[in-house]
C-alpha positions as CSV (number, residue, x, y, z in Angstrom):
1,X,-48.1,118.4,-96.2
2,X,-50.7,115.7,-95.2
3,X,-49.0,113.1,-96.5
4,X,-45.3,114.0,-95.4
5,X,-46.8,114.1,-91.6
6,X,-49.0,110.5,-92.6
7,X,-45.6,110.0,-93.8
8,X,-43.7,110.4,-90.5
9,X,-46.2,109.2,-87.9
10,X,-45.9,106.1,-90.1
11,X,-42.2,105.7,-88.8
12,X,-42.3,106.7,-85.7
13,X,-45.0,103.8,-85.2
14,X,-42.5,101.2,-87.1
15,X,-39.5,102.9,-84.7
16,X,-41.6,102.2,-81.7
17,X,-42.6,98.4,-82.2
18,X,-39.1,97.9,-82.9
19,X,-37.6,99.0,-79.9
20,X,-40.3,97.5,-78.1
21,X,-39.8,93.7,-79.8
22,X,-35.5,94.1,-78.9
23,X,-36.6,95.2,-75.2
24,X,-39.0,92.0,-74.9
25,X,-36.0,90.1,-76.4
26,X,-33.8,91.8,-73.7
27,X,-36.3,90.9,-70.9
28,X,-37.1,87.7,-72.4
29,X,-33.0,86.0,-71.8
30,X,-32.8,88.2,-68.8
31,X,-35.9,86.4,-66.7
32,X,-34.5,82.8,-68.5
33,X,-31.0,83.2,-66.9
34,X,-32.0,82.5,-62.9
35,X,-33.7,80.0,-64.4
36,X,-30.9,78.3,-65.7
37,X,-28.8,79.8,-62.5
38,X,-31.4,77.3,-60.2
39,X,-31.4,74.4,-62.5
40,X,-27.7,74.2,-62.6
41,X,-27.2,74.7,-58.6
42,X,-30.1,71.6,-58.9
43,X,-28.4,69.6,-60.8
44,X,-25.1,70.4,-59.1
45,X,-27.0,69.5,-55.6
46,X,-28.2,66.1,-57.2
47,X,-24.5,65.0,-58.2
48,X,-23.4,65.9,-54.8
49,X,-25.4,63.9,-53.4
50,X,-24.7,60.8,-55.9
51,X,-21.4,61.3,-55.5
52,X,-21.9,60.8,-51.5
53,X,-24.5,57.7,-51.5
54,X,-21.5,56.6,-54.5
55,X,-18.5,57.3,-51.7
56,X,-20.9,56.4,-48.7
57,X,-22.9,53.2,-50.6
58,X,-20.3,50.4,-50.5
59,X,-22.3,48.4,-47.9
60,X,-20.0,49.3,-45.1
61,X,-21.2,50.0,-42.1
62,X,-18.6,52.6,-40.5
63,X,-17.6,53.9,-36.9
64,X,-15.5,56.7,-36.3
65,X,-13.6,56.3,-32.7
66,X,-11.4,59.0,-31.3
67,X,-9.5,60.1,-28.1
68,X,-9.1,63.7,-28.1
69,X,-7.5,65.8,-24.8
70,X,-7.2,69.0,-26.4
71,X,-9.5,69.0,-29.1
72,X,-7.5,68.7,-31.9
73,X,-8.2,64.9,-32.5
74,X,-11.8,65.5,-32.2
75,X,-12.1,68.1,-34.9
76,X,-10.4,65.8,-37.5
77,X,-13.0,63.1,-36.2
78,X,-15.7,65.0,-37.2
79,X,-14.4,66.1,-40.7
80,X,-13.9,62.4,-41.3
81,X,-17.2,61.5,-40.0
82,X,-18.6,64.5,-42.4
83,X,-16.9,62.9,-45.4
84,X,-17.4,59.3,-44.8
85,X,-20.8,59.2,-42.5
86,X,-21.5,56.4,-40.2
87,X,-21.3,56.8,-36.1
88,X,-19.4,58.4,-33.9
89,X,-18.0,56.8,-30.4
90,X,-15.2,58.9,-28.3
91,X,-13.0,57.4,-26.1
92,X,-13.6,58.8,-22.5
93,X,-11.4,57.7,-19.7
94,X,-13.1,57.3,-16.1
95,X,-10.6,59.8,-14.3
96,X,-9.9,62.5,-16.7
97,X,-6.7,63.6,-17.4
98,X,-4.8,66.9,-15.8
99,X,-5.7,69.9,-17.6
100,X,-2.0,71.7,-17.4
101,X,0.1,70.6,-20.5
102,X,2.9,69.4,-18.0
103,X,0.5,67.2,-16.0
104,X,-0.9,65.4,-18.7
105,X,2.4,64.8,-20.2
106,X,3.5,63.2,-16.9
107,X,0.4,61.4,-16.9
108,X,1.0,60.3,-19.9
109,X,4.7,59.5,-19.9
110,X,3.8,57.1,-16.5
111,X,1.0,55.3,-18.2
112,X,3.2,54.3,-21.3
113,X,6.2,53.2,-18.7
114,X,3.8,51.0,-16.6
115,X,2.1,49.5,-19.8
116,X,-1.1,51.0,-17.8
117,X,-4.7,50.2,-18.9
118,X,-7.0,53.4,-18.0
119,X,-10.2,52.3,-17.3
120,X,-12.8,53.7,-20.1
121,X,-16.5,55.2,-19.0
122,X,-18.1,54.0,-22.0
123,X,-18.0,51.3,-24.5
124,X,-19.4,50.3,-27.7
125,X,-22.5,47.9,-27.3
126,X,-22.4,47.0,-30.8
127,X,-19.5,46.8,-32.1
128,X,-19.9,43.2,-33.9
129,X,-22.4,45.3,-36.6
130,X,-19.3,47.5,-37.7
131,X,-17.2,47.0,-40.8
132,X,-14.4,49.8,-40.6
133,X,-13.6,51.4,-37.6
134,X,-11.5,54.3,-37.9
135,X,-9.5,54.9,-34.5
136,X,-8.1,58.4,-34.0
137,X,-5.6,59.9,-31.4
138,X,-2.8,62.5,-30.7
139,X,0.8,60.8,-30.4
140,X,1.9,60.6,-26.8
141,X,5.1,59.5,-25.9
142,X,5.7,58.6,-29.9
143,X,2.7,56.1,-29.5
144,X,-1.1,56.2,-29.7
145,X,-1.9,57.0,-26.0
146,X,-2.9,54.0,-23.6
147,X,-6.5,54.6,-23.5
148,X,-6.2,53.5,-27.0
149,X,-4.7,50.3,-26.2
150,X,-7.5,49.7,-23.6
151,X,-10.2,50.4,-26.3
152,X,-8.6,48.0,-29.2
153,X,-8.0,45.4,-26.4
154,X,-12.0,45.8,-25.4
155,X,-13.2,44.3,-28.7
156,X,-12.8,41.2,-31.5
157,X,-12.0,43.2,-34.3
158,X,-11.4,40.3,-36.5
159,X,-12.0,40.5,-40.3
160,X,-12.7,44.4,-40.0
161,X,-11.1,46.8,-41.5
162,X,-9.2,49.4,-39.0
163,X,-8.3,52.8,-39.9
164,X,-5.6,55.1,-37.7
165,X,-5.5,58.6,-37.9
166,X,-3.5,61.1,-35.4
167,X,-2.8,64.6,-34.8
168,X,0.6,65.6,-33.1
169,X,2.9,68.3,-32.6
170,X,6.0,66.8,-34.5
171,X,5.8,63.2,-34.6
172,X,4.5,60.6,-37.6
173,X,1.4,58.0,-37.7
174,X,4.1,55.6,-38.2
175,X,5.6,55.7,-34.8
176,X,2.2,54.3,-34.0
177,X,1.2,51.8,-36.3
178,X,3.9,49.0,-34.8
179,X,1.1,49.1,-31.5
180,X,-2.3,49.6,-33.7
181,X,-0.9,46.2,-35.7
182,X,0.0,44.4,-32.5
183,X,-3.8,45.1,-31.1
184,X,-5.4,44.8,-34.1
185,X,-3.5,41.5,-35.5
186,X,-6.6,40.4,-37.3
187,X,-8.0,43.1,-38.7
188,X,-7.5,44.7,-42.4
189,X,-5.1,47.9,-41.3
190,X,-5.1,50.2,-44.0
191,X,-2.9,53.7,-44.3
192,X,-3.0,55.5,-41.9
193,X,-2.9,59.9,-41.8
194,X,-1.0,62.4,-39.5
195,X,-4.0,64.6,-40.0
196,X,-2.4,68.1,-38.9
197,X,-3.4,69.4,-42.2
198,X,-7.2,69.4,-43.1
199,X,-6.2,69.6,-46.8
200,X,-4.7,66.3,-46.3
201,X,-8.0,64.3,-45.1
202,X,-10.3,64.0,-48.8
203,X,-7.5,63.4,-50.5
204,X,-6.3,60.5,-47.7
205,X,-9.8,59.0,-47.7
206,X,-10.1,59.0,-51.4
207,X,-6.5,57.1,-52.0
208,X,-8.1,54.2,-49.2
209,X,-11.0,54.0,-51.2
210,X,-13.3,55.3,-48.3
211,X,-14.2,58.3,-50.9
């Protein structure tokens, strides 16, 4: 009788070590997995950020310009400056523009008809340091809107490289870019985006080589 219970204490003990080296195992990959969890969102962070000193490294120095009444202009400005870095500048005209939608398109629609020059409130002191400008705008009247024209016309942007972008309710950058090239007839113009779709704006930056 001795012996059997020697006998079965004897496996119980073996039992018990057993089950207590597969647990260890268990806990063992378990506390090694938000390890690896941390070193992959590491190494993912550190590729990010290659990949923007990569897109953002070329040696350019880049502004982002934009005229923006309702908004809309301004928020792809600042997704482009988010992808591409560099310095924002908007274009502010002294006497604002109406508010009402009808006003402002009357405004807008008399400005184009008299080839009119709206006096800006602020300008860009350093403009000579810059490499690419990109120069954003709604379409007005099928055309970047005049302050536009006063803002090109304010600078020698000669040997830089010029980027258009636009937002609008129907119309195409190309009913603009006839005026962008006449301002800018020295400058590099590359393509330009109707940026009503966000989607569109990596992809567009990456196909110009600003990505």
């Amino acid at each position: 009788m001795k012996k059997l219970l020697i006998l079965a204490l004897s496996s119980l003990m073996i039992f018990s070590l057993t089950a207590c080296g597969n647990s260890n195992a268990v806990n063992s990959v378990s506390s090694q997995k938000p390890a690896a969890d941390v070193t992959d969102k590491a190494t993912a962070a550190s590729a990010k950020t290659s990949e923007n000193i990569t897109a953002n490294g070329k040696g350019k120095k880049i502004l982002v310009t934009y005229f923006s009444h309702s908004g809309n202009t301004r928020r792809v400005a600042e997704q482009i400056h988010n992808l591409v870095g560099g310095d924002m500048f908007e274009i502010k005209t002294v006497a604002p523009y109406p508010t009402g939608y009808q006003e402002s398109v009357e405004a807008a629609k008399k400005e184009k008809e008299t080839d009119g020059r709206p006096q800006l409130s602020a300008k860009v002191d350093n403009m000579a340091s810059y490499d690419v400008v990109f120069v954003g705008y709604p379409i007005w009247w099928h055309t970047a809107p005049m302050p536009v024209y006063t803002f090109l016309e304010a600078y020698d942007l000669s040997g830089k490289t010029v980027i258009p972008f636009c937002t609008s309710g129907g119309s195409d950058i190309a009913e603009s870019m006839a005026a962008i090239n006449s301002l800018c007839p020295k400058s590099n113009i590359l393509e330009g985006l109707t940026a009503n779709d966000a989607n569109t704006i990596e992809p567009w930056l990456s196909r110009i080589g600003m990505r």
